[in-house]
VOBA-1610 file (N, C-alpha, C; in pm, whole numbers, padded with zeros to 5 digits, always signed):
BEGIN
Unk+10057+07143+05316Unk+09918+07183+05314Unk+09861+07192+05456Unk+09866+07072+05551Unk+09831+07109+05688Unk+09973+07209+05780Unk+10024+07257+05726Unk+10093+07351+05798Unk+10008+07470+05767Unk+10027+07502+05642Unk+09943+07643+05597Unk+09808+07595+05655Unk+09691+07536+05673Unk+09579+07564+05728Unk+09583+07539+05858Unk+09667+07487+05929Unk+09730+07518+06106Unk+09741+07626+06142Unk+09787+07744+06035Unk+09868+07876+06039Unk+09737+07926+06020Unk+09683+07904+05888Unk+09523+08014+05930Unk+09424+07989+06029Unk+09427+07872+06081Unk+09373+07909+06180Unk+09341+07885+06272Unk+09488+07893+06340Unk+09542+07970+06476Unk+09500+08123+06442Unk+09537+08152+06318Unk+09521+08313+06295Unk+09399+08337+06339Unk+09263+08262+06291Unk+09163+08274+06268Unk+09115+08285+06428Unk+09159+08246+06485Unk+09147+08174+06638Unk+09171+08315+06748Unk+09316+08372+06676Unk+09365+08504+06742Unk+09258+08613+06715Unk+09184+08629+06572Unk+09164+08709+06522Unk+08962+08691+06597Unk+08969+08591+06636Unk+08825+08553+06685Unk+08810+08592+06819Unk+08936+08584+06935Unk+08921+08647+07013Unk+08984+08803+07053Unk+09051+08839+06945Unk+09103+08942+06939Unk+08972+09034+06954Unk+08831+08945+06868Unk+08704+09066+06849Unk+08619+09037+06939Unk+08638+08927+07014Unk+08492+08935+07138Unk+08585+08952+07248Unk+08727+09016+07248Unk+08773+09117+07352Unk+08721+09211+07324Unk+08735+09311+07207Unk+08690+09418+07186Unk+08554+09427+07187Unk+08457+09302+07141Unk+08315+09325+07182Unk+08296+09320+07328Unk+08365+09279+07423Unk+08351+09276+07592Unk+08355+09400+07603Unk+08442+09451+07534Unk+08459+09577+07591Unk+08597+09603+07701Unk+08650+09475+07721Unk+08741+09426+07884Unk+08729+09530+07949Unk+08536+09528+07982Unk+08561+09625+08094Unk+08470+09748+08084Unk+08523+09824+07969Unk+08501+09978+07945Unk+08381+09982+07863Unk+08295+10003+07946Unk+08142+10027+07871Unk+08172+10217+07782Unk+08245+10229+07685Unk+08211+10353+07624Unk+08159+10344+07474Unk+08018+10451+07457Unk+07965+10462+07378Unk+08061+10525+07268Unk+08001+10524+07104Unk+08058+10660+07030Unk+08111+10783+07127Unk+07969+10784+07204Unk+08018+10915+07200Unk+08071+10982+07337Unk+08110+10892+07418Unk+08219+10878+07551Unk+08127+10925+07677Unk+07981+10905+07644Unk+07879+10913+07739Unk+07859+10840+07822Unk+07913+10901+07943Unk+07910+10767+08112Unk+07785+10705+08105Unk+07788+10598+08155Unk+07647+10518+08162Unk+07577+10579+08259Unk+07454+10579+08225Unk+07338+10664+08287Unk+07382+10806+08284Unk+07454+10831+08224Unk+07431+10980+08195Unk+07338+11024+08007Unk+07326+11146+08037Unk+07236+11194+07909Unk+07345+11291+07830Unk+07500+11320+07877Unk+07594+11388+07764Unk+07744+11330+07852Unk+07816+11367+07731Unk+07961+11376+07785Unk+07953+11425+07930Unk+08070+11360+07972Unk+08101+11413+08068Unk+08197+11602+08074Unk+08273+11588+07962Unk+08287+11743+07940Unk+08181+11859+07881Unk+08063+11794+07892Unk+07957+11869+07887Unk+07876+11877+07952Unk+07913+11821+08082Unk+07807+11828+08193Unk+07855+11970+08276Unk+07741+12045+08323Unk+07816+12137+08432Unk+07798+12093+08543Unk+07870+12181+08641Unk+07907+12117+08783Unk+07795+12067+08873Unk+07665+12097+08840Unk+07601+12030+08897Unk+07549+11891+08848Unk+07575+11876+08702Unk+07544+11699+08681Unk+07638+11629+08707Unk+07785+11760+08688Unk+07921+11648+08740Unk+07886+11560+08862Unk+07820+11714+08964Unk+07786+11659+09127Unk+07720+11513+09131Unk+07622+11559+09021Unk+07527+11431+09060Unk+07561+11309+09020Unk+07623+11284+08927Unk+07676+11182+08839Unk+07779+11115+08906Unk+07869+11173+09006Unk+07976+11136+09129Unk+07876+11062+09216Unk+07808+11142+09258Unk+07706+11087+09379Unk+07649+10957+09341Unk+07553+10967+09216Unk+07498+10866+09197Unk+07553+10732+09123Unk+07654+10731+09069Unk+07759+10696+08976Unk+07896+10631+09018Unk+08010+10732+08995Unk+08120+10777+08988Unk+08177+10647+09183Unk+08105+10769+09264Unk+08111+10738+09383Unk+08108+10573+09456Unk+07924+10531+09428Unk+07916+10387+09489Unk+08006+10288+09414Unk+08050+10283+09261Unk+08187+10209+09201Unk+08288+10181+09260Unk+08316+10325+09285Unk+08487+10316+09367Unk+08453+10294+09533Unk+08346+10317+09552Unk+08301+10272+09710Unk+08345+10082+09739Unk+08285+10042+09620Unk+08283+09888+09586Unk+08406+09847+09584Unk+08466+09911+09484Unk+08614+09886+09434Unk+08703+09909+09539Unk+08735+09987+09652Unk+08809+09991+09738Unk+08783+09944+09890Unk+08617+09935+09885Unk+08619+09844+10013Unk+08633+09701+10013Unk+08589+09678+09890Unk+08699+09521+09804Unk+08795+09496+09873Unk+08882+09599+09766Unk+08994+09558+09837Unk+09050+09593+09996Unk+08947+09651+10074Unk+09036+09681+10218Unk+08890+09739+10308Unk+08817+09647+10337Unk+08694+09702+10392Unk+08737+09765+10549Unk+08809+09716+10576Unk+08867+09838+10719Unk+08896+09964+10669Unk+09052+09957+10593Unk+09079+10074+10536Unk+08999+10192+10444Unk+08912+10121+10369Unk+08825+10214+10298Unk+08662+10191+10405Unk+08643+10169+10481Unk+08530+10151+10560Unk+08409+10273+10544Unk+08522+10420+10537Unk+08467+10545+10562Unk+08457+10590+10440Unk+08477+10522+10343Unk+08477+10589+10176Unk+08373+10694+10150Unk+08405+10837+10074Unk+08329+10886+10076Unk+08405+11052+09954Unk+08368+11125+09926Unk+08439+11233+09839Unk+08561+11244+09919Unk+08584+11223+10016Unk+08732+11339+10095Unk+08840+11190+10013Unk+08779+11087+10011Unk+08867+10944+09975Unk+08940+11016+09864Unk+08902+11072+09785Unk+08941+11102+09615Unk+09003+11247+09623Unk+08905+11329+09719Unk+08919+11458+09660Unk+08992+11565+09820Unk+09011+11441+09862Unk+09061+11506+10013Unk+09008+11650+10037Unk+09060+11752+10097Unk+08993+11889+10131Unk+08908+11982+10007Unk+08940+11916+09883Unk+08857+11924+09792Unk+08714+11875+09799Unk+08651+11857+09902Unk+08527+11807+09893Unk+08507+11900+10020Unk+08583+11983+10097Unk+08531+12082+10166Unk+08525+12142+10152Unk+08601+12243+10056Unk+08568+12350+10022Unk+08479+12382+09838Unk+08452+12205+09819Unk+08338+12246+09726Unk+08437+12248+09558Unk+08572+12223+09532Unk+08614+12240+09433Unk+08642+12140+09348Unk+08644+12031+09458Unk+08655+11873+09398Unk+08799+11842+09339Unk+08907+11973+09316Unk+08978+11970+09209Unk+09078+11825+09249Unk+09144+11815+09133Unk+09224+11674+09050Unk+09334+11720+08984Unk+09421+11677+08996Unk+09471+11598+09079Unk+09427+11624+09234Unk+09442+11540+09336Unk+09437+11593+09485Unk+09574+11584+09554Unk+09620+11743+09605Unk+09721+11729+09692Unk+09710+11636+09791Unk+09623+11598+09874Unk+09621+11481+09985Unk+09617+11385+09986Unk+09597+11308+09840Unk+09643+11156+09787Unk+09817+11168+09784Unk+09828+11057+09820Unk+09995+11042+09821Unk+10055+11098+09667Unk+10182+11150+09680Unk+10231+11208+09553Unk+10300+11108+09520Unk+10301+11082+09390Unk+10329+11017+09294Unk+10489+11045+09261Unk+10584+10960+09215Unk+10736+10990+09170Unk+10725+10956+09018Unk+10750+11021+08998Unk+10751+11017+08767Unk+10856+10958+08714Unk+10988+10984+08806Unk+11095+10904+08765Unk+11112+10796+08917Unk+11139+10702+08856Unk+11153+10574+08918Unk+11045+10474+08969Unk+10910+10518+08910Unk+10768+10482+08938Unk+10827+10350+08993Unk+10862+10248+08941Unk+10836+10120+08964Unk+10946+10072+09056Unk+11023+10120+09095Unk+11123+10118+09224Unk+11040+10166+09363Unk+11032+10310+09319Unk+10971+10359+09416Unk+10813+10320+09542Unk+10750+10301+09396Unk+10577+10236+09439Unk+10552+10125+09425Unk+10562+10091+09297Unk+10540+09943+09229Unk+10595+09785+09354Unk+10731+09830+09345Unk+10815+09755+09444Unk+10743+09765+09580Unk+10730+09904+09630Unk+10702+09932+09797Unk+10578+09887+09788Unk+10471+09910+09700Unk+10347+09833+09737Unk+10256+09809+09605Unk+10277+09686+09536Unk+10246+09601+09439Unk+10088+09582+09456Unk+10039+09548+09592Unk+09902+09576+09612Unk+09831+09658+09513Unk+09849+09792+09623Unk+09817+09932+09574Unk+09791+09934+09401Unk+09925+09965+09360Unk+09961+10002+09216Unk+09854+09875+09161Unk+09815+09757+09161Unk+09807+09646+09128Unk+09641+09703+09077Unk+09607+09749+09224Unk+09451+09804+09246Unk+09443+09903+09158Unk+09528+09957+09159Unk+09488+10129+09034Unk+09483+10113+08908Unk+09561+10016+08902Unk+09612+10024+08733Unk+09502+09894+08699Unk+09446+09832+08760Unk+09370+09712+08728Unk+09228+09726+08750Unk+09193+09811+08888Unk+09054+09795+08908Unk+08990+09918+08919Unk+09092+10085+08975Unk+09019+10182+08992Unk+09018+10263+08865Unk+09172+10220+08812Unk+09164+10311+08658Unk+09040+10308+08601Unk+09001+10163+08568Unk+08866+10139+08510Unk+08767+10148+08565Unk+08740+10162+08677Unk+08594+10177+08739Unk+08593+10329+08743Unk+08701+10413+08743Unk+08660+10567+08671Unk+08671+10584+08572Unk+08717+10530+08447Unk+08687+10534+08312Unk+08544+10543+08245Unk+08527+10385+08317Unk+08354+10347+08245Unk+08307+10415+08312Unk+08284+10453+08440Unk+08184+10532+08502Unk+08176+10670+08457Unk+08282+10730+08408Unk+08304+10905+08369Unk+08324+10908+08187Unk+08275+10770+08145Unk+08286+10745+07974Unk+08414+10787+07924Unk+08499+10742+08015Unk+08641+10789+07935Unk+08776+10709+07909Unk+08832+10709+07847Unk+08933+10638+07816Unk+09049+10579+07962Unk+09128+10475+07966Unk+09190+10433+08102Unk+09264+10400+08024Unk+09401+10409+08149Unk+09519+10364+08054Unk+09631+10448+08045Unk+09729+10398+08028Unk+09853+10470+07991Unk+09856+10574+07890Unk+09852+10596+07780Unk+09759+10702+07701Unk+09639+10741+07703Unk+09543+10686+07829Unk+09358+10711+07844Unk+09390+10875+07886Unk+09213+10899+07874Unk+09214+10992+07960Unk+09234+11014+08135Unk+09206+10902+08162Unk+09193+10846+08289Unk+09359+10773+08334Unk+09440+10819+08415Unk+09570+10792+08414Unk+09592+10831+08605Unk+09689+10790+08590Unk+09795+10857+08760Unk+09751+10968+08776Unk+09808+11069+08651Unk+09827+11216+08692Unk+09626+11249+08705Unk+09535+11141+08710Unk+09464+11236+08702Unk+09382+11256+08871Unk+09448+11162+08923Unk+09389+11197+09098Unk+09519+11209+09175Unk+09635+11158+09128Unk+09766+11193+09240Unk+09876+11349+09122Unk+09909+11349+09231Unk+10032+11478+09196Unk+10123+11407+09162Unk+10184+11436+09044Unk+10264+11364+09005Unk+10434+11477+09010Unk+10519+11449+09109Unk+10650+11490+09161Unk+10779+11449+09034
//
């Protein structure tokens, strides 16, 4: 008898924080309806000028935070060229960015992971998600928000 009510609940225990993870959110403030915070629609329904603004006012000071965190020398100058390298000069913003280091698809974790655990540590932990919640979108290995979506993936 105290085995079986040990067993429910531990269950009960898993199943208790299993839901005020998912009520935290760990992280990812997304609504129903995948609407960035402080924005008024999707982000695939914004046109390029709320995209603009929503980077600027948004998107931008996050990852400003998030990478001078981690390296206030190195990210000192943070600013669009950080993300979107010559894409922020000629106005296209586009994404992936050729001028972020390219990415290896086969051998990821030899290649990067190994050479700099930092880095990878930072993306997959703190920037994935600070462009997720900020752009209302999914992070993650199946998210919308992934590698391929700011490096070139080789």
């Amino acid at each position: 008898m105290n085995d079986e009510r040990s067993t429910q609940q531990r269950a009960l225990r898993r199943a208790l924080v299993l839901v005020l993870a998912i009520a935290s959110g760990s992280g990812c403030k997304l609504g129903r309806t995948g609407v960035p915070e402080g924005a008024s629609k999707a982000w695939a329904q914004m046109d390029k000028g709320e995209r603009l603004t929503h980077m600027t006012d948004v998107v931008s000071p996050r990852l400003k935070t998030v990478f001078q965190g981690f390296d206030a020398e190195r990210f000192g100058d943070f600013g669009c060229h950080t993300c979107h390298g010559s894409g922020a000069d000629d106005g296209s913003y586009a994404m992936p960015s050729p001028d972020l280091p390219h990415l290896s698809k086969a051998g990821f974790y030899k290649k990067h992971r190994k050479a700099q655990p930092d880095v990878v540590k930072l993306m997959w932990k703190e920037v994935e998600p600070a462009v997720g919640e900020a752009m209302g979108l999914t992070h993650g290995p199946k998210g919308a928000i992934t590698c391929e979506t700011c490096h070139v993936i080789e």
